[in-house]
N, CA, C and O atoms as a printed pandas DataFrame, in Angstrom:
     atom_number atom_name residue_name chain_id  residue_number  x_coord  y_coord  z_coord
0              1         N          UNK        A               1  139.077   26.585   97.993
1              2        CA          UNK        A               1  140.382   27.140   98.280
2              3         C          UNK        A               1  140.824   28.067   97.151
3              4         O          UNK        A               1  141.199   29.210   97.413
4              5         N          UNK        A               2  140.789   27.585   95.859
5              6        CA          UNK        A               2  140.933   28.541   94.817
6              7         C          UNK        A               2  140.462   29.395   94.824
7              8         O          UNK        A               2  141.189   30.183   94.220
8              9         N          UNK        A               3  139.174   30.113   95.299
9             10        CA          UNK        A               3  138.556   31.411   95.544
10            11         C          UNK        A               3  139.220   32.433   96.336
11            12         O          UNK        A               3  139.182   33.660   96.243
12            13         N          UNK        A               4  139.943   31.527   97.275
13            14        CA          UNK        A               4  141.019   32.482   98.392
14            15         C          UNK        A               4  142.497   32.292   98.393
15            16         O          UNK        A               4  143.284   32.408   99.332
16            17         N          UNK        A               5  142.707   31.985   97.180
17            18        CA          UNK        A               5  144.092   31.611   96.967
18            19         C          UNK        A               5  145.170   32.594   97.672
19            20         O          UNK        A               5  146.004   32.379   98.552
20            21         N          UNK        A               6  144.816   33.796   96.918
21            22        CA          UNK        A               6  145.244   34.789   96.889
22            23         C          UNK        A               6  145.471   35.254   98.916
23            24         O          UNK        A               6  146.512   35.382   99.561
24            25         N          UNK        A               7  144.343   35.358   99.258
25            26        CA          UNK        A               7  144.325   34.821  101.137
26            27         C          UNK        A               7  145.629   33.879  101.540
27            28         O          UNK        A               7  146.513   34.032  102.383
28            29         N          UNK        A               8  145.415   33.040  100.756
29            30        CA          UNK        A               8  146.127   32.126  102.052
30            31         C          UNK        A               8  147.429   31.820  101.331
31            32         O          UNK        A               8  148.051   30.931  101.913
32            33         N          UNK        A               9  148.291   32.486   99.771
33            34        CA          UNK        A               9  149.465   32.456   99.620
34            35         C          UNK        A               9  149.863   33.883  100.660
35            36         O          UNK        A               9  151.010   34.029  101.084
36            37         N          UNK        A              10  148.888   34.746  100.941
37            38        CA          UNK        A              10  149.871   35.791  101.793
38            39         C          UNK        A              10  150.203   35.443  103.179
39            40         O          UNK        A              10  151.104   35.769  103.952
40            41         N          UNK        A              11  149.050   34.575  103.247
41            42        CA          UNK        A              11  149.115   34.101  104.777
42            43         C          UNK        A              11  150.682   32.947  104.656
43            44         O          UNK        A              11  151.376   32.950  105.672
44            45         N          UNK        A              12  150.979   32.391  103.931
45            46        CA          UNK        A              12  151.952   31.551  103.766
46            47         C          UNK        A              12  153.172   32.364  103.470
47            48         O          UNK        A              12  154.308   32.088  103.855
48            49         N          UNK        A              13  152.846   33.321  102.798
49            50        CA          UNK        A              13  154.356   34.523  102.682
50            51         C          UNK        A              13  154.623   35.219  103.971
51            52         O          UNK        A              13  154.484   36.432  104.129
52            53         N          UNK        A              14  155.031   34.341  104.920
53            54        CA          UNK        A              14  155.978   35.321  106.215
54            55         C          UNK        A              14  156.396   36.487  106.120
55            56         O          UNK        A              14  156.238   37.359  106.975
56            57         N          UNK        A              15  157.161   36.647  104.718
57            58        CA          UNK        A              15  157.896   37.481  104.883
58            59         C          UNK        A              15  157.912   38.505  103.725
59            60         O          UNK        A              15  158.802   39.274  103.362
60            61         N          UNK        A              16  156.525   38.267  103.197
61            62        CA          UNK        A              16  156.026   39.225  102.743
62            63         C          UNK        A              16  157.098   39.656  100.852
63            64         O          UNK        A              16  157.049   40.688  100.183
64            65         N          UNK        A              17  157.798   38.531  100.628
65            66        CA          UNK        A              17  158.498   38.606   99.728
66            67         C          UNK        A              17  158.083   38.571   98.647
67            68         O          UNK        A              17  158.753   38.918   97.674
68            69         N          UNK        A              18  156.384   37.965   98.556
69            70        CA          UNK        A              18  155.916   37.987   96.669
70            71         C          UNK        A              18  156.118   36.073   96.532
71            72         O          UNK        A              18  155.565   35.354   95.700
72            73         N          UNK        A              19  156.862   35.742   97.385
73            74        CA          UNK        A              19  156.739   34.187   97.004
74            75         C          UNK        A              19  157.222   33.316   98.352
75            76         O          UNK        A              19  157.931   33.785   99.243
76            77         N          UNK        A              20  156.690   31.946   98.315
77            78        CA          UNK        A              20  156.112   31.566   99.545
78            79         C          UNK        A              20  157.349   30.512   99.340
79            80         O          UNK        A              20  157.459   30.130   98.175
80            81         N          UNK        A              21  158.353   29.944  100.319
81            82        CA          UNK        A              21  159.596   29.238  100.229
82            83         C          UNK        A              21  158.973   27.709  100.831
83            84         O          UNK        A              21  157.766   27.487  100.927
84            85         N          UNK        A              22  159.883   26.877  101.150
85            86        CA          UNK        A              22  159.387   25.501  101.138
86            87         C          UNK        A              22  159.316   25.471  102.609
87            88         O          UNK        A              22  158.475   24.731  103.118
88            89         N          UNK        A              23  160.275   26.347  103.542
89            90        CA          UNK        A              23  160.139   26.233  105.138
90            91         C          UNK        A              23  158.594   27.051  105.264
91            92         O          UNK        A              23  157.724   26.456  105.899
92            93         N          UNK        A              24  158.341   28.071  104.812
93            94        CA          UNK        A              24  157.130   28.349  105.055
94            95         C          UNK        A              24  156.277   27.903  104.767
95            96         O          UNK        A              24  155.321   27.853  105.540
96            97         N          UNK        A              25  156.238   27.468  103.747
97            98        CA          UNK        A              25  154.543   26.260  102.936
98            99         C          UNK        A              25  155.018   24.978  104.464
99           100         O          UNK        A              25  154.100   24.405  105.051
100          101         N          UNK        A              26  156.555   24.726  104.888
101          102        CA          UNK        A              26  156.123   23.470  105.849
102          103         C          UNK        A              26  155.485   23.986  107.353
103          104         O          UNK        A              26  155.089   23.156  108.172
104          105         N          UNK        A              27  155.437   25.370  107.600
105          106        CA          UNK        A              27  155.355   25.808  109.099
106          107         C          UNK        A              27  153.634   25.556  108.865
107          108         O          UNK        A              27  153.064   25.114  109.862
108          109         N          UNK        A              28  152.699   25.820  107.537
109          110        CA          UNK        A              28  151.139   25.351  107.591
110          111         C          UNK        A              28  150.741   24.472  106.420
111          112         O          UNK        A              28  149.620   24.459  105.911
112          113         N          UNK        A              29  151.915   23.645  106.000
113          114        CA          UNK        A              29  151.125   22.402  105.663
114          115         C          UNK        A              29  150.272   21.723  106.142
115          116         O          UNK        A              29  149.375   21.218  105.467
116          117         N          UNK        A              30  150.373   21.607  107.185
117          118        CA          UNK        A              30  149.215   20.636  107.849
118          119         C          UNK        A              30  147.748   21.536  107.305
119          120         O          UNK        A              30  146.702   20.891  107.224
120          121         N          UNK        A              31  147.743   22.587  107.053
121          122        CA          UNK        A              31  146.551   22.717  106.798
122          123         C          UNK        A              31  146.199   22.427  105.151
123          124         O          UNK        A              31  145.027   22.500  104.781
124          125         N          UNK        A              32  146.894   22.214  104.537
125          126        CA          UNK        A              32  146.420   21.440  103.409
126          127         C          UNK        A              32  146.924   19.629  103.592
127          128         O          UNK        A              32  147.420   19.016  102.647
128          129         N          UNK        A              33  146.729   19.125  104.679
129          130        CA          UNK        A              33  146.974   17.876  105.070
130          131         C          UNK        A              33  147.782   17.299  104.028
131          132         O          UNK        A              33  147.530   16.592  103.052
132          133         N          UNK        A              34  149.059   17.917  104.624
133          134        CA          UNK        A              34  150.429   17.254  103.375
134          135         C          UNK        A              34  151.738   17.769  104.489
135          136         O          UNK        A              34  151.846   18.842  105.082
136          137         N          UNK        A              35  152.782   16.388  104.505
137          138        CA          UNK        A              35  153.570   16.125  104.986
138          139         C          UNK        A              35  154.557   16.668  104.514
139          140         O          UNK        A              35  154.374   17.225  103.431
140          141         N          UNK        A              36  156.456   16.740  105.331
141          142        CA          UNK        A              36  157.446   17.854  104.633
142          143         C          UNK        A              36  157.461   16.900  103.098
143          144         O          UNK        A              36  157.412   17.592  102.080
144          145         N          UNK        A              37  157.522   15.461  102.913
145          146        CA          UNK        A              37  157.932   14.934  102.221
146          147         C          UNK        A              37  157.234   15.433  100.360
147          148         O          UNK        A              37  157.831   15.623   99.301
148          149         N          UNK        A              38  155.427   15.497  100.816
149          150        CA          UNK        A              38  154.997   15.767  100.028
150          151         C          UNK        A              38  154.572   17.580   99.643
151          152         O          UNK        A              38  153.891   18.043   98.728
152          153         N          UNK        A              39  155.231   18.190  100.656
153          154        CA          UNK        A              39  155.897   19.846  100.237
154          155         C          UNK        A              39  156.889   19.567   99.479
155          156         O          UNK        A              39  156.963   20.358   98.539
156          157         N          UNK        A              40  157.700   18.763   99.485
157          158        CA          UNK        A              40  158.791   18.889   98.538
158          159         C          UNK        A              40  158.771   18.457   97.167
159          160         O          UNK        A              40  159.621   18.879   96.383
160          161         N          UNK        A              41  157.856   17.634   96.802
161          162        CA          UNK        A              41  157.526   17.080   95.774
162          163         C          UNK        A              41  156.370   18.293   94.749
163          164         O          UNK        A              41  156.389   18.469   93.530
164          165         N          UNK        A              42  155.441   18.970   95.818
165          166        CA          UNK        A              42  154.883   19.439   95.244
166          167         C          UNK        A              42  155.645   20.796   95.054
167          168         O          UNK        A              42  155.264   21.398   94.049
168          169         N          UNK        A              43  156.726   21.488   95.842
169          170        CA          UNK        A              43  157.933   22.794   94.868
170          171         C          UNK        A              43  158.470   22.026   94.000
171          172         O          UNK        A              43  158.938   22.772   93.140
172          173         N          UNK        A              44  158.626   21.193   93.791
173          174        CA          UNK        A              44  159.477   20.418   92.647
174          175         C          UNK        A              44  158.287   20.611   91.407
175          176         O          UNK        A              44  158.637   21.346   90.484
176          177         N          UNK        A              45  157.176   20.124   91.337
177          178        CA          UNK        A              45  156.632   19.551   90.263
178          179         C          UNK        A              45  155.497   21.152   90.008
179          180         O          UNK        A              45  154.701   21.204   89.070
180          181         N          UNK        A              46  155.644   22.181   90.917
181          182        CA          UNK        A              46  154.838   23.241   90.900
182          183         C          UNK        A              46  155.824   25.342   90.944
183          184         O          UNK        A              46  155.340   26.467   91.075
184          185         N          UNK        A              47  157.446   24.769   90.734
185          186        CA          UNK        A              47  158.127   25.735   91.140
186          187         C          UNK        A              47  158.947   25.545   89.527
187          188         O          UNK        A              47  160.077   25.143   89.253
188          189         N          UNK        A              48  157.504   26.164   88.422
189          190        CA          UNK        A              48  158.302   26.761   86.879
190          191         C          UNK        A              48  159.888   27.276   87.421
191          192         O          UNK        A              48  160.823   26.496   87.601
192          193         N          UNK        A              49  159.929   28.276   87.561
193          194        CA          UNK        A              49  160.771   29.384   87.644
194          195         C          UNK        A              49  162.198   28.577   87.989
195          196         O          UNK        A              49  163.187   28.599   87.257
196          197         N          UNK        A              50  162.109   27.976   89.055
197          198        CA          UNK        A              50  162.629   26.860   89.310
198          199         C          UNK        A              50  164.321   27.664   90.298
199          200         O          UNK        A              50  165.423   27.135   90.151
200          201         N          UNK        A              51  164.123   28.888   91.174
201          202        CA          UNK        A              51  163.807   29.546   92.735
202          203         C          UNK        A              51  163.707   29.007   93.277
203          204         O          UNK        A              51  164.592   29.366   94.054
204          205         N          UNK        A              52  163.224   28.087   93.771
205          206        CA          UNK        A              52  162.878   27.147   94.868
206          207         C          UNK        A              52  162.116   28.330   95.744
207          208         O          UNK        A              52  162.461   28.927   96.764
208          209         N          UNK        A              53  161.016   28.407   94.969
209          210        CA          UNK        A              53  160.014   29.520   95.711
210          211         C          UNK        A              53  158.906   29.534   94.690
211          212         O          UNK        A              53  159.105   29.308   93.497
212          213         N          UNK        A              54  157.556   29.851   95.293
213          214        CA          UNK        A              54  156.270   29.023   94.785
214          215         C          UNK        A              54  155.894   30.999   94.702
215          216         O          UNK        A              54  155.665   31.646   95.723
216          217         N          UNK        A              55  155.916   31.596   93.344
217          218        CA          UNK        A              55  155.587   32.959   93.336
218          219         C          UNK        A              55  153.905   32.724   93.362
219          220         O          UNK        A              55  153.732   31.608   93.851
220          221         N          UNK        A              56  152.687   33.303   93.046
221          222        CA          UNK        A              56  151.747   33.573   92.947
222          223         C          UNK        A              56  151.300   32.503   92.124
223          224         O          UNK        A              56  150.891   31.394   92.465
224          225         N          UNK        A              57  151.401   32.871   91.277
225          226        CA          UNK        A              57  151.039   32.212   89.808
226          227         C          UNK        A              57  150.954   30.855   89.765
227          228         O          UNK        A              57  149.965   30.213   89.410
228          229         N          UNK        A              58  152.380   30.269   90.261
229          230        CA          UNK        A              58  152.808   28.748   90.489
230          231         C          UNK        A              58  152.109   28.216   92.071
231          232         O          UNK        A              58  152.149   27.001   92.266
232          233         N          UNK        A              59  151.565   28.984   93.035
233          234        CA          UNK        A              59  150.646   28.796   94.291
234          235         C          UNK        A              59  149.463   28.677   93.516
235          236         O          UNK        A              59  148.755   27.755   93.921
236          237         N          UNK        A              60  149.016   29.277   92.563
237          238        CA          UNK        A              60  147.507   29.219   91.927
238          239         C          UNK        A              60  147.681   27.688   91.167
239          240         O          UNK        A              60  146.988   26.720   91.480
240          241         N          UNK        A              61  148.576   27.665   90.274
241          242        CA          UNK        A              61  148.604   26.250   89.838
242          243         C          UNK        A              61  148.500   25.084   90.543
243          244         O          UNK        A              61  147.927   24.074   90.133
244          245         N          UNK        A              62  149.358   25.281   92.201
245          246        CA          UNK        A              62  149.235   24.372   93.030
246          247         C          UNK        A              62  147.085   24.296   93.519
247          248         O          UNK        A              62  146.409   23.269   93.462
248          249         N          UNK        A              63  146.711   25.309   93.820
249          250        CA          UNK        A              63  145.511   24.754   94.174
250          251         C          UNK        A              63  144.910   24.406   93.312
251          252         O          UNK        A              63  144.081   23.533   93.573
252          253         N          UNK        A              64  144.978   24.745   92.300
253          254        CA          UNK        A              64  143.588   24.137   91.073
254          255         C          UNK        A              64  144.023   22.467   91.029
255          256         O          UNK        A              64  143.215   21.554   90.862
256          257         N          UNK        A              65  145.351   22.323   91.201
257          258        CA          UNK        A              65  145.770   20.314   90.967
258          259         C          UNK        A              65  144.817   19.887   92.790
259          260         O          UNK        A              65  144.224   18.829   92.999
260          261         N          UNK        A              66  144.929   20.852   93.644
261          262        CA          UNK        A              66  144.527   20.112   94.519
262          263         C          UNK        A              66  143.266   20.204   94.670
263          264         O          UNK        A              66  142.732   19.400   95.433
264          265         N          UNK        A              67  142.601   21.024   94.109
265          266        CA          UNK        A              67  141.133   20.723   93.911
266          267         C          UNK        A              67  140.758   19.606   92.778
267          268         O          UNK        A              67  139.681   19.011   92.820
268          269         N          UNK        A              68  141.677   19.384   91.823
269          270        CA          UNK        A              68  141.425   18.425   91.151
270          271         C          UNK        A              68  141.589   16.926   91.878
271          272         O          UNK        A              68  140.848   15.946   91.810
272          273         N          UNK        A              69  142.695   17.102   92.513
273          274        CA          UNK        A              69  143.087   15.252   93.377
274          275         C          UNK        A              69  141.782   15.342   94.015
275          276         O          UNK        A              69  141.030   14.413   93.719
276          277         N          UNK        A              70  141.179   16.475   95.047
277          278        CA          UNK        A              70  140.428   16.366   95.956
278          279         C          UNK        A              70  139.011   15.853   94.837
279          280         O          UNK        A              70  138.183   15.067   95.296
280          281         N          UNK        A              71  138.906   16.220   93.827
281          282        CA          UNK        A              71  137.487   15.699   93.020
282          283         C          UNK        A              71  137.480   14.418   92.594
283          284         O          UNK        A              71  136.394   13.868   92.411
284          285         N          UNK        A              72  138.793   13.671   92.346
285          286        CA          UNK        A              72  139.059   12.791   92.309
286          287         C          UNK        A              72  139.227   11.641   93.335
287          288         O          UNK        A              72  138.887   10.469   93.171
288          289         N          UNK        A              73  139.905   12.277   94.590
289          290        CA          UNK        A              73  139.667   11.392   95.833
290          291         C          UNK        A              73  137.969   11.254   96.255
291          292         O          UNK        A              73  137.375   10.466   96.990
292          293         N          UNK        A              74  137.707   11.923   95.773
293          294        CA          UNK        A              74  135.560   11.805   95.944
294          295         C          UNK        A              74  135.374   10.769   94.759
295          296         O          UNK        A              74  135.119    9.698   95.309
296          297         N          UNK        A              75  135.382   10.645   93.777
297          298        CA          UNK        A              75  135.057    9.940   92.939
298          299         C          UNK        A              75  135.412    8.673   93.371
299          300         O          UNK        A              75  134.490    7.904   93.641
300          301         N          UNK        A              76  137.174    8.090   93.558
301          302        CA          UNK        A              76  137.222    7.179   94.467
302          303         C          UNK        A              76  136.803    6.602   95.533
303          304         O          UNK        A              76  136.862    5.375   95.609
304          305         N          UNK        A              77  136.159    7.572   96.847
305          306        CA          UNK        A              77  135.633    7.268   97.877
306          307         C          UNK        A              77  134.362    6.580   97.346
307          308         O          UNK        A              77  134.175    5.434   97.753
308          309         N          UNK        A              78  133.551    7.055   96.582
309          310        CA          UNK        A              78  131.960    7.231   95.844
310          311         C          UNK        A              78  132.130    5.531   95.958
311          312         O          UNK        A              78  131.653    4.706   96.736
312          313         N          UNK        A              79  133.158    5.416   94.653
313          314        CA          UNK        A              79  132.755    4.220   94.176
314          315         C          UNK        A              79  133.108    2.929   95.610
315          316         O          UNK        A              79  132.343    2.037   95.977
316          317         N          UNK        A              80  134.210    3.187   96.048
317          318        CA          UNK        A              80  134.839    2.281   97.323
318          319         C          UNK        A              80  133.431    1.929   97.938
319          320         O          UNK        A              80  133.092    0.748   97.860
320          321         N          UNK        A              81  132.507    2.893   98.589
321          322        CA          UNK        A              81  131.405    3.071   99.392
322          323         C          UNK        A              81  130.463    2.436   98.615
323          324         O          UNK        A              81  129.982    1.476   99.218
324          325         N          UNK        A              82  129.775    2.685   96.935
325          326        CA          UNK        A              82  129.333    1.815   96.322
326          327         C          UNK        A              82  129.380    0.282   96.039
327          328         O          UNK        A              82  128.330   -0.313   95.798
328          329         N          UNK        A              83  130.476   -0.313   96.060
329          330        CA          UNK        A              83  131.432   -1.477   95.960
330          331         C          UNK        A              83  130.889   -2.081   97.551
331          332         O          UNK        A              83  130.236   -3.111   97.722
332          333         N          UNK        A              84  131.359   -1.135   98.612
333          334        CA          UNK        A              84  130.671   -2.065   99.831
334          335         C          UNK        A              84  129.392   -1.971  100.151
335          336         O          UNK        A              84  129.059   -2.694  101.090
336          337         N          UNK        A              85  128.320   -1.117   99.534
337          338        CA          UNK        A              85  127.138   -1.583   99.368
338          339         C          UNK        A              85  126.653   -2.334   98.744
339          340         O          UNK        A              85  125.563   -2.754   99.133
340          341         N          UNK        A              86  127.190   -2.828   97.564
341          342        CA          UNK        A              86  126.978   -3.619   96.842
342          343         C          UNK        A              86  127.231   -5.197   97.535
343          344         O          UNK        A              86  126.438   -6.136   97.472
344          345         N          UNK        A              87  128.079   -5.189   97.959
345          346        CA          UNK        A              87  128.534   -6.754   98.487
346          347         C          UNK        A              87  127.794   -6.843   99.863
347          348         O          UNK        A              87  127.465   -7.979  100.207
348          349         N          UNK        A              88  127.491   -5.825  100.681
349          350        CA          UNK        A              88  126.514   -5.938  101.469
350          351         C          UNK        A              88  125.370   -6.897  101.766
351          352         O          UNK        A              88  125.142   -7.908  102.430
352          353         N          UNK        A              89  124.579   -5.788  100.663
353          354        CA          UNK        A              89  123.278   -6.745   99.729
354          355         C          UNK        A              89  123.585   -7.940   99.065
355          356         O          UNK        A              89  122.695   -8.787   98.991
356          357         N          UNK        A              90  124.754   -8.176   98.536
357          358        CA          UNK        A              90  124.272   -9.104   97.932
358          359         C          UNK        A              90  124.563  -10.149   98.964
359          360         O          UNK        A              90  124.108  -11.287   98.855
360          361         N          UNK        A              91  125.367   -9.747  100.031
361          362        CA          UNK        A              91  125.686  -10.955  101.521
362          363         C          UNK        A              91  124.357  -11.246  102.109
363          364         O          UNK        A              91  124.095  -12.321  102.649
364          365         N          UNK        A              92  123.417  -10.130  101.973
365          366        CA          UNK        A              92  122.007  -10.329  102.800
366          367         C          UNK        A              92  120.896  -11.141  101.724
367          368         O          UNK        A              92  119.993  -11.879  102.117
368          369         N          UNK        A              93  121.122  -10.897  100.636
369          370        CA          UNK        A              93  120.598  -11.694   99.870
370          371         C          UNK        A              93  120.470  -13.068   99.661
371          372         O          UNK        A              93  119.388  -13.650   99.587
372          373         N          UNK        A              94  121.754  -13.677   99.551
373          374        CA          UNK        A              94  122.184  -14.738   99.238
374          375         C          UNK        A              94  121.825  -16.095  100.055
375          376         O          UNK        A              94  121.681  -17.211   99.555
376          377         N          UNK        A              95  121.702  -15.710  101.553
377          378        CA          UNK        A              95  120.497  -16.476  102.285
378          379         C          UNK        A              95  118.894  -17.049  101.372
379          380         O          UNK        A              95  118.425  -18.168  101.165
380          381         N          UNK        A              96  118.355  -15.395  100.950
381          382        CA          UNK        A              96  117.269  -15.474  100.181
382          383         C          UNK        A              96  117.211  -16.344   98.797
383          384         O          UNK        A              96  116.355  -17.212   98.624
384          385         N          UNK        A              97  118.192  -16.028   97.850
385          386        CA          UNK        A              97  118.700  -16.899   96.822
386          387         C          UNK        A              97  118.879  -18.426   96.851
387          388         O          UNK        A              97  118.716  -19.248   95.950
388          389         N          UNK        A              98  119.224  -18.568   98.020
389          390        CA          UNK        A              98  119.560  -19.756   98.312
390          391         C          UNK        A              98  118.376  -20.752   98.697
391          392         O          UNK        A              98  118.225  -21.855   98.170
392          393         N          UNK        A              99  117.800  -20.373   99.394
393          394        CA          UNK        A              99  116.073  -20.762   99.859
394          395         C          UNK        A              99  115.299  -20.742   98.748
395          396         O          UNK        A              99  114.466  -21.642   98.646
396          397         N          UNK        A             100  115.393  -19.747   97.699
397          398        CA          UNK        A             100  114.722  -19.546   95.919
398          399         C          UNK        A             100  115.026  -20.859   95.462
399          400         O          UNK        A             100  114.122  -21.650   95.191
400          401         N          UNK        A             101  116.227  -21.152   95.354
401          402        CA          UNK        A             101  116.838  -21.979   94.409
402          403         C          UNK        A             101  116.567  -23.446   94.520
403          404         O          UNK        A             101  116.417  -24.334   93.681
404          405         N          UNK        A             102  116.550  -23.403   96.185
405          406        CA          UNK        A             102  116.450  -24.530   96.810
406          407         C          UNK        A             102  114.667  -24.805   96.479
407          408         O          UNK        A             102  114.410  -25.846   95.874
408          409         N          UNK        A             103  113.851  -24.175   96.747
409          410        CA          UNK        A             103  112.273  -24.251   96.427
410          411         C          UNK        A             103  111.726  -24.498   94.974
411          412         O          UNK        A             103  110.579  -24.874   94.731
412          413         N          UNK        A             104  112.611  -24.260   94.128
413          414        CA          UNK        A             104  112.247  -24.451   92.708
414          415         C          UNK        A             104  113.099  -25.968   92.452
415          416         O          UNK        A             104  112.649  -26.809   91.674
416          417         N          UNK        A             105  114.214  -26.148   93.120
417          418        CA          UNK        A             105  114.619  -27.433   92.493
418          419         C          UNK        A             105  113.788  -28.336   93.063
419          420         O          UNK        A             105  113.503  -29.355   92.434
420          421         N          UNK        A             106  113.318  -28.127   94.215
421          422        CA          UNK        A             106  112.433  -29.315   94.625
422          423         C          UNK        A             106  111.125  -29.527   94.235
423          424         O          UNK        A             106  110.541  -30.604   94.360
424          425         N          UNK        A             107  110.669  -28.553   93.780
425          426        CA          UNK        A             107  108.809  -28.127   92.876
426          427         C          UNK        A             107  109.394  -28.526   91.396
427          428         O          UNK        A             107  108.353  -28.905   90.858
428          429         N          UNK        A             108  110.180  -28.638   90.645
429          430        CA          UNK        A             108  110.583  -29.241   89.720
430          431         C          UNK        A             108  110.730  -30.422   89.410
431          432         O          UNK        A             108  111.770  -30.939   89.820
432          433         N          UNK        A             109  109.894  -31.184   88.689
433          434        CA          UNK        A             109  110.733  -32.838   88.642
434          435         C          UNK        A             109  111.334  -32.614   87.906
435          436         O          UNK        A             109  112.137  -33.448   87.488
């Protein structure tokens, strides 16, 4: 997205003003899968100037954080998906372990 920033803040400027307002970032939020609630949070925490209008500059800041959450929501997924492979195996195992454990205590006096 950062490669086409520049694309898709004009596509978000209706009205062609140089800066993109909070009704317009809400008419295609959905395409950065974010709700009015979390448009508003992100002009708050991404609108320096503090306009209540997201100029260029402060739209570029917004995508580089969301390529960052998005590298981060991967890192999370990674491990979640690791974590249930892990308990997987060790659910399919533990049959096996159990039959081990059981065969050595009894070959043991």
């Amino acid at each position: 997205m950062h490669a086409h920033s520049k694309t898709v803040f004009d596509l978000l400027d209706e009205d062609s003003s140089g800066t993109i307002t909070v009704e317009e970032f809400q008419r295609l939020g959905f395409l950065f899968n974010l709700d009015n609630r979390e448009i508003r949070f992100i002009f708050k925490d991404f609108d320096i100037s503090g306009d209540d209008a997201l100029d260029y500059s402060e739209f570029r800041m917004f995508t580089l954080a969301c390529i960052n959450k998005q590298k981060s929501m991967k890192k999370k997924r990674f491990k979640i998906l690791l974590q249930r492979r892990f308990n997987f195996l060790a659910k399919q195992r533990q049959p096996i372990l159990k039959y081990i454990n059981k065969t050595i205590n009894e070959c043991v006096p």
